[in-house]
N, C-alpha and C positions, 0 to 999 in steps of 0.2 A: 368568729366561731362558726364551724358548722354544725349541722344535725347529730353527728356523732358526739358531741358533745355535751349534748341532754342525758346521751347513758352514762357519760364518764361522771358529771355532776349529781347525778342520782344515785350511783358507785358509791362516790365519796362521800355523800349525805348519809346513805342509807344501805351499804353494803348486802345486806342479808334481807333484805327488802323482794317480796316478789315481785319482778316484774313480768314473768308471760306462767302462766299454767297452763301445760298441754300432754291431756292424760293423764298418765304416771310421773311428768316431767316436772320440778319446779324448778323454776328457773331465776334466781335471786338478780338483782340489778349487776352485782358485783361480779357474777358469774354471766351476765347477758352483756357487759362491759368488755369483759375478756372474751366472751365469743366473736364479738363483733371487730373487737381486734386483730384475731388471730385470721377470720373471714376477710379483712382489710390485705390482711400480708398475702395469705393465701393467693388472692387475686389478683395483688399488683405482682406478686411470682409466676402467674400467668399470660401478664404482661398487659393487665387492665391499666391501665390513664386516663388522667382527663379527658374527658368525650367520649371515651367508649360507653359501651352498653353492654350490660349483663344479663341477658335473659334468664328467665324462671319459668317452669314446666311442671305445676304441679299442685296438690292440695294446700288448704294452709298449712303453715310449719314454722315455727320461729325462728329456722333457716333463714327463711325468705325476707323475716323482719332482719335480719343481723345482716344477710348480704345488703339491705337498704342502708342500713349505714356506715356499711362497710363502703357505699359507693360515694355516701355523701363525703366521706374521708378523704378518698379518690381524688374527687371531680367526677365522677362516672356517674353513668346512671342507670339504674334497675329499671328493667321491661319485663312486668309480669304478664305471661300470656294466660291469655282465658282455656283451661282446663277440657272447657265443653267442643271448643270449636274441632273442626274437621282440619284434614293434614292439607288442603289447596288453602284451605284460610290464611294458616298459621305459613305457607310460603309463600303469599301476599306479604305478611308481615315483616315476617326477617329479611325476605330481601327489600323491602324499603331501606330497613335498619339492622342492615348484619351485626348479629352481635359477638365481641370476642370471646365472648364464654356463654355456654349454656348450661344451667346445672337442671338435670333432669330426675324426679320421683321415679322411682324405678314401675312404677305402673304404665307410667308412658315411655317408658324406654322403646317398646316393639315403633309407638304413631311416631317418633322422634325417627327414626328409622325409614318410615316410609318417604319422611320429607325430602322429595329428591334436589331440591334447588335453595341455595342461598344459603348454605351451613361451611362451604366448600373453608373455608377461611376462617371457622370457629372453633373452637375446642369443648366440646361433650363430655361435660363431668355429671357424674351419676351423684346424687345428693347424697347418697350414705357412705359414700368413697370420695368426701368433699378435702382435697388437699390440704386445705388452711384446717384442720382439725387439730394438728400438733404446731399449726405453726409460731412463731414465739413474738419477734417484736413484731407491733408495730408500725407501718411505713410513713412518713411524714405527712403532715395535713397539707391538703392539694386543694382540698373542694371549699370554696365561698357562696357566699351567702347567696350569689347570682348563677351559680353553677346547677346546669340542669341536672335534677338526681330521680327524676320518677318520668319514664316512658310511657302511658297510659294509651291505648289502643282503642277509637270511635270510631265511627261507620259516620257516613254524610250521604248528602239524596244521590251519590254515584254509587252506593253501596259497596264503594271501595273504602277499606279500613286508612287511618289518618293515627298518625301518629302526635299524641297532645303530650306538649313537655312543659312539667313543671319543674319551675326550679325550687331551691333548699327556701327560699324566701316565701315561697308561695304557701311550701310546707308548717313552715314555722307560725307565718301570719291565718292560718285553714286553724291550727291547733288553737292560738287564741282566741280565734272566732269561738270554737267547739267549746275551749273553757268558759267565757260566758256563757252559750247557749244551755250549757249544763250544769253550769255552777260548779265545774269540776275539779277534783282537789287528788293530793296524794291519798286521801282515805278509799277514793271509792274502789270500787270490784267492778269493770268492765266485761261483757261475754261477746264475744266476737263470731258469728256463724256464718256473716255474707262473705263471698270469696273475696280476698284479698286481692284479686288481678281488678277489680272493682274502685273506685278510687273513694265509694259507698262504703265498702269493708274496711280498707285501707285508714281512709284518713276523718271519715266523720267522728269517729270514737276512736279506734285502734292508733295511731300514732300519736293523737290528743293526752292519750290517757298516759302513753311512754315521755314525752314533754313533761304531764303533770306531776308524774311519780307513782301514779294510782301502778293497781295490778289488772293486767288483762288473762282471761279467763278463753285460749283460744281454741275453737273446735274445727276438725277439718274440714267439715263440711258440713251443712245443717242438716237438723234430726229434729221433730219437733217435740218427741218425747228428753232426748239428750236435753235439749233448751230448756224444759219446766224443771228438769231432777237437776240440770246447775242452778237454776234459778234461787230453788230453796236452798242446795246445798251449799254452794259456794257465797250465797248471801249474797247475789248479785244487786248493785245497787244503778247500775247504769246498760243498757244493750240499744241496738240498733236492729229493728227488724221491717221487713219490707213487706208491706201490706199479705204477701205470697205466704210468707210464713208467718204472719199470726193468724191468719186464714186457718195455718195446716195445724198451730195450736189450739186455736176454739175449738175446734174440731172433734181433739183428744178429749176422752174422759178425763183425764186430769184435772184439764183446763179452770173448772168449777173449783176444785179443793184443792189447787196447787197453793202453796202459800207462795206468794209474791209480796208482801210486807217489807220486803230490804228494798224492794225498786223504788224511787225517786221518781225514775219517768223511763218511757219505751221512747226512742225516736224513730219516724220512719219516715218515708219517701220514695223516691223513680218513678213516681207515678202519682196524677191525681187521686187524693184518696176523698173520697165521699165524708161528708159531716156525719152521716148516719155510723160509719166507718169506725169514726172518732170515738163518739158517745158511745159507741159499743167496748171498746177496749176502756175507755173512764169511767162504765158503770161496773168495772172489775176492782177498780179502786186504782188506779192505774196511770195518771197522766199519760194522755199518748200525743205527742207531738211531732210537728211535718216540720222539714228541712226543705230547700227547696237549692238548687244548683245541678250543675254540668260536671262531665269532666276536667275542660277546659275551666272550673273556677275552684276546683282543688277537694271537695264539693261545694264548701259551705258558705251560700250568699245570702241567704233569708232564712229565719227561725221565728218558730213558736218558745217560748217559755212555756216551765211546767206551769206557771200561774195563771196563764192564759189559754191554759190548753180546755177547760170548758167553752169557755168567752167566745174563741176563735177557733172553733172545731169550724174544720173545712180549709183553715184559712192557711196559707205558706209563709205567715210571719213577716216582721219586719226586717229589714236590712239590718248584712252582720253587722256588728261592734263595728269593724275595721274595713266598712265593705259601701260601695254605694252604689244603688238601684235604681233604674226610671225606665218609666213606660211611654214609647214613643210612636209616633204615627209614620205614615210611608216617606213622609218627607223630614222624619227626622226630630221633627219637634216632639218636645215633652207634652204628655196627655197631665190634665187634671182626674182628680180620685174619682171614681166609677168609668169610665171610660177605658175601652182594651184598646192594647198596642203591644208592639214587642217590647220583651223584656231585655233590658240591656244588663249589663253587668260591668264593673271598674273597682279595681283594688290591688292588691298586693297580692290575692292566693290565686290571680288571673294568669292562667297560662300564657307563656312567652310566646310559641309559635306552636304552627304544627310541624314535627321533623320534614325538612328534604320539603318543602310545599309553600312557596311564595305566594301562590294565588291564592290556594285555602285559607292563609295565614290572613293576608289582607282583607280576604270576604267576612272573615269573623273576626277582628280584631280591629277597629277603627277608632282610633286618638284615646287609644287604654280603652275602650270601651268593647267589651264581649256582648254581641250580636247572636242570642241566644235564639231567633227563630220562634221562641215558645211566645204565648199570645196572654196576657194577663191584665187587671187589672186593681188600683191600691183602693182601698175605701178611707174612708172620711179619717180613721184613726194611724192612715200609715200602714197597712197590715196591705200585705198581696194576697191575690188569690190566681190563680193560675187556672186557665180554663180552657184549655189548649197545647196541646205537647207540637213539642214538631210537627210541620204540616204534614207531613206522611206517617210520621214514624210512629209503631205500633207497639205499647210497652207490655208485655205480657210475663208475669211473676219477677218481675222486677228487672228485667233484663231487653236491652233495647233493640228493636229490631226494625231493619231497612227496608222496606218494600222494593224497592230498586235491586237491591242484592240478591233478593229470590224471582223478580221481573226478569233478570238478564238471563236465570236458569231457564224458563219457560219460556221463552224468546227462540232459544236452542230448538226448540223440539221442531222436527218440520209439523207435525198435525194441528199445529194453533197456531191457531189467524192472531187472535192476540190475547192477552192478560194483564191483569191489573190483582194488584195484592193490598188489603186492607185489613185492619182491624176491627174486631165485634166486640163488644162489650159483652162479657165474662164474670159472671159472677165470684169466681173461685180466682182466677190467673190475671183479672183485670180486663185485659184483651187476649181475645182469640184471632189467630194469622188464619184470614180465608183466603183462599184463590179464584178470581174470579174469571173464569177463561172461556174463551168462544173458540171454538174448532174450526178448521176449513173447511170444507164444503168437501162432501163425501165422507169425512174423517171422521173414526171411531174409538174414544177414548174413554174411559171408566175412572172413577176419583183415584182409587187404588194404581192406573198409568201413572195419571200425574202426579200423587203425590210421592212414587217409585223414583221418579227424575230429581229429585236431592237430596236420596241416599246416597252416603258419601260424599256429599258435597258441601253441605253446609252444616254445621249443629241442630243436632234433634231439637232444640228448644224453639230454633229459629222456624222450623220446617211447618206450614200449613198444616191447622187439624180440620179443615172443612175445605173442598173444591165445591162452587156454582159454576155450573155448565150456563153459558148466554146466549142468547139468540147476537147481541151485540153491545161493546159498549157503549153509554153516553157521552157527547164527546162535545164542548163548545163549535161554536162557528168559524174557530180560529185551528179545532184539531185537537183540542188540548181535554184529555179525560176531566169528566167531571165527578170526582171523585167520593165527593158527599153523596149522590146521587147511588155512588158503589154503594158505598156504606150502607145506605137504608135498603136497597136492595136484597144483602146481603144477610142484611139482618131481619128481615121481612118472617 
C-alpha cells in the first residue's frame, strides 16, 4: 500500500469526515479521496511516472496536499518550492531536478516567468486551470512503499541548494513517530500555518494528522491574529509553531484572554529554544514542546511529551518511538550522558539520498546513519539537548540560512577585500544575519552599498539586517576564519 491509501481508508471509514479546512472550503475525507484521484489521472495524462517530479509554486492549498498523493499513487514525487526564494534560487533548483510539471498560484505566475533556465522540458499549469479537475478514473497504483514521493530542498556550507528525498516509507514511519509524540488520534483538530515547502509544515503534524483521520485546520500563510481566532474557534486541539510565531502571538493583545482550553500541547522547533522560552508559553496553561530533526529525517527524531514539557523545558526529548539517536566524537565513538558530539540520526524516516549528488549523499549518510553536524548532548535520563546548530548555519524565524550563499554574493563585489556572514542572537527572530566585511584599501562603501548587492538575488528573509565594516578579519595560523571571534565581535 502506498500513501494514497490513508485517504482511500479514511473515505471508506469515514466519508463525511473533515479532512483539510481551508477558508470557506470544507473538505470531507471522501471528497479529499476523490480529489486526489482525479489530481492522480490528471497528471499521469500529463505524462507523470514513476521518478518524475512535480513541482509546486505557491501558498498553502490542499492542492498541494492532493498532488502529494497523487504522486505517492504515481511513483512520482512532489517538490515543493519555497514561496520566498528569488528566481536565480529557484533555477539552481529545477535544473538540478527538472520537473515534468509545474503547477503554479497565479500570484507567481509573472517570477515563474522570469525563470529563464531549466523549465525548457516542463509543462506550466496554473493551479486554478489544474486539468485533473474533471478528471474521472483513477490511474493504477505505481508508487511502493520505497518509492521516493517528497523532494525537499536544503542548503549545505556550499550554499548551494541539495535536493533531500524522502521516500513513502519515511513518510509513513515520520507520521507514527508524530502519533506518539502527540498522542494523536482521529478526534483531534490540527492548525497548520508553517509553509508546507517546509518538511516542519509538511510532516510534523500536517500529513500525521491525514494518517490519523484527525481534521487539519489549513492557513495560507501565518497571521498571528488568524492563529488565536482558529485557536478558540475551530477548537483547535493540536498546532505546530515556531518559536517566530509565538513571539508574534505574545505580542498581540489577545494573547492574555485568548481562550486556548482545547489545546493539548503547542509543538515547536528549527531552532534552539531557551527553557525561559518554554516556561513562558506553560505559564499560559499550555504545554509547549520541542521536536528536534532535519530535513534529511522527515523531521521527526527526538521529542518532548506534553508530560514532560515542565520537567524538561530546554530539553529536545528523547529519541522517536521508531528512531535511534547517539552522540559521537571525531572519531566516531559513542559519547556517554553530559558529554557533546555530533548528533547522528538512524531509522526509517531517514532520507535515502540527496537527488543527482553521490558525494553529498555519502558525506551525510554513513552505514544508515544521518550525520546531522549539529553538536548536542543526552543527560542522565536519556533526554537531548542540542546546543549547537550547524557550525555556520544562522536560523532566524525559523527558517535556515547559509552563510556561504550570501559569502559567494560579497565575494563578487570588486570593493571588498573580504567577508564573513554570521549570526547574532535576536531577541524576536532568534538570529540576526550580520555582514561582516573589510574593504580594499582606498574603497568607499556604506551598509546601504552592501546590503543593495542581494536584491534580487537571494530571499528577503535570507538578506543581512546589520553590515560591520573591519579593519580585518581573525584568521587561524593555518588561514582558516575564526569565526566565534566574528561572532562576539559582532555582537559587541
Amino acid at each position: 500500500m502506498n500513501l494514497a491509501g490513508w485517504i482511500a481508508r479514511h473515505a471508506a471509514f469515514a466519508p463525511g469526515k473533515t479532512a483539510i479546512r481551508f477558508g470557506a472550503q470544507d473538505i470531507s475525507y471522501g471528497a479529499f479521496a476523490r480529489r486526489t484521484g482525479r489530481a492522480a489521472a490528471g497528471l499521469a495524462a500529463l505524462g507523470v511516472g514513476r521518478g518524475d517530479a512535480v513541482a509546486y509554486l505557491g501558498l498553502n492549498h490542499p492542492e498541494m496536499l492532493a498532488m502529494l498523493f497523487a504522486c505517492a499513487r504515481l511513483g512520482a514525487m512532489l517538490a515543493p518550492l519555497n514561496w520566498r526564494l528569488a528566481v536565480p534560487e529557484h533555477e539552481r533548483m529545477i535544473a538540478a531536478c527538472p520537473p515534468r510539471v509545474l503547477v503554479v498560484e497565479p500570484a507567481f505566475a509573472e517570477h515563474v516567468r522570469s525563470i529563464r533556465s531549466g523549465l525548457e522540458r516542463t509543462l506550466i499549469v496554473a493551479l486554478e486551470e489544474s486539468p485533473w479537475k474533471n478528471a474521472a478514473a483513477s490511474p493504477p497504483q505505481e508508487g511502493a512503499e520505497d518509492s521516493p514521493v517528497l523532494l525537499c530542498h536544503t542548503s549545505g556550507s556550499t550554499g548551494a541548494p541539495k535536493g533531500v528525498v524522502l521516500t513513502q516509507r519515511a513518510l509513513l514511519w515520520n507520521a507514527v513517530n508524530s502519533t506518539h509524540m502527540h498522542d494523536l488520534t482521529s478526534a483531534d483538530r490540527v492548525l497548520t500555518t508553517l509553509p508546507l515547502f517546509h518538511v516542519g509544515g509538511l510532516n510534523i503534524l500536517t500529513t500525521p494528522a491525514l494518517h490519523a483521520g484527525a481534521s487539519v485546520v489549513l492557513h495560507a500563510r501565518f497571521d498571528a491574529q488568524a492563529a488565536l481566532e482558529a485557536i478558540e474557534r475551530e477548537r483547535i486541539t493540536l498546532a505546530v509553531l515556531v518559536p517566530a510565531q509565538l513571539s508574534a502571538m505574545m505580542e498581540s493583545a489577545r494573547w492574555a484572554s485568548a481562550d486556548l482550553s482545547s489545546l493539548r500541547m503547542i509543538t515547536t522547533g528549527s531552532t534552539i529554544v531557551p527553557e525561559a522560552f518554554v516556561r513562558k508559553v506553560n505559564a499560559r496553561g499550555v504545554p509547549l514542546v520541542q521536536v528536534y530533526g532535519a530535513t534529511e529525517t522527515c523531521p521527526i527524531a527526538t521529542y518532548v511529551r506534553a508530560e514532560d514539557a515542565e520537567r524538561k523545558a530546554g530539553s529536545a526529548g528523547v529519541p522517536a518511538l521508531h528512531c535511534e539517536v547517539k552522540v559521537v566524537d571525531d572519531a566516531g565513538d559513542e559519547l556517554a550522558a553530559g558529554r557533546d558530539g555530533e548528533i547522528l540520526v538512524r531509522g526509517p524516516n531517514v532520507a535515502a539520498q540527496y537527488w543527482n549528488d553521490a558525494h553529498e549523499t555519502a558525506q551525510a549518510l554513513r552505514d544508515g546513519w544521518y550525520r546531522s553536524g549539529d553538536i548536542g548532548h543526552f543527560d542522565e535520563e536519556g533526554h537531548l539537548y542540542v546546543v549547537s546548530r550547524k557550525k555556520d548555519m544562522i536560523i532566524s524565524g525559523g527558517e535556515n540560512i547559509y552563510p556561504a550563499e550570501l559569502e559567494n554574493i560579497l565575494a563578487e563585489c570588486p570593493t571588498i577585500e573580504e567577508a564573513c556572514v554570521v549570526g547574532r542572537a535576536d531577541g524576536r527572530w532568534g538570529e540576526a544575519v550580520v555582514a561582516a566585511v573589510v574593504l580594499k584599501p582606498g574603497a568607499c562603501m556604506c551598509e546601504a552599498d552592501v546590503l543593495a548587492l542581494f536584491q534580487g538575488r537571494i530571499a528577503r528573509y535570507k538578506q543581512p539586517r546589520e553590515v560591520r565594516f573591519l579593519a580585518a578579519l581573525p584568521r587561524t595560523e593555518l588561514g582558516k576564519l575564526r569565526k566565534e571571534e566574528i561572532r562576539r565581535a559582532v555582537s559587541a
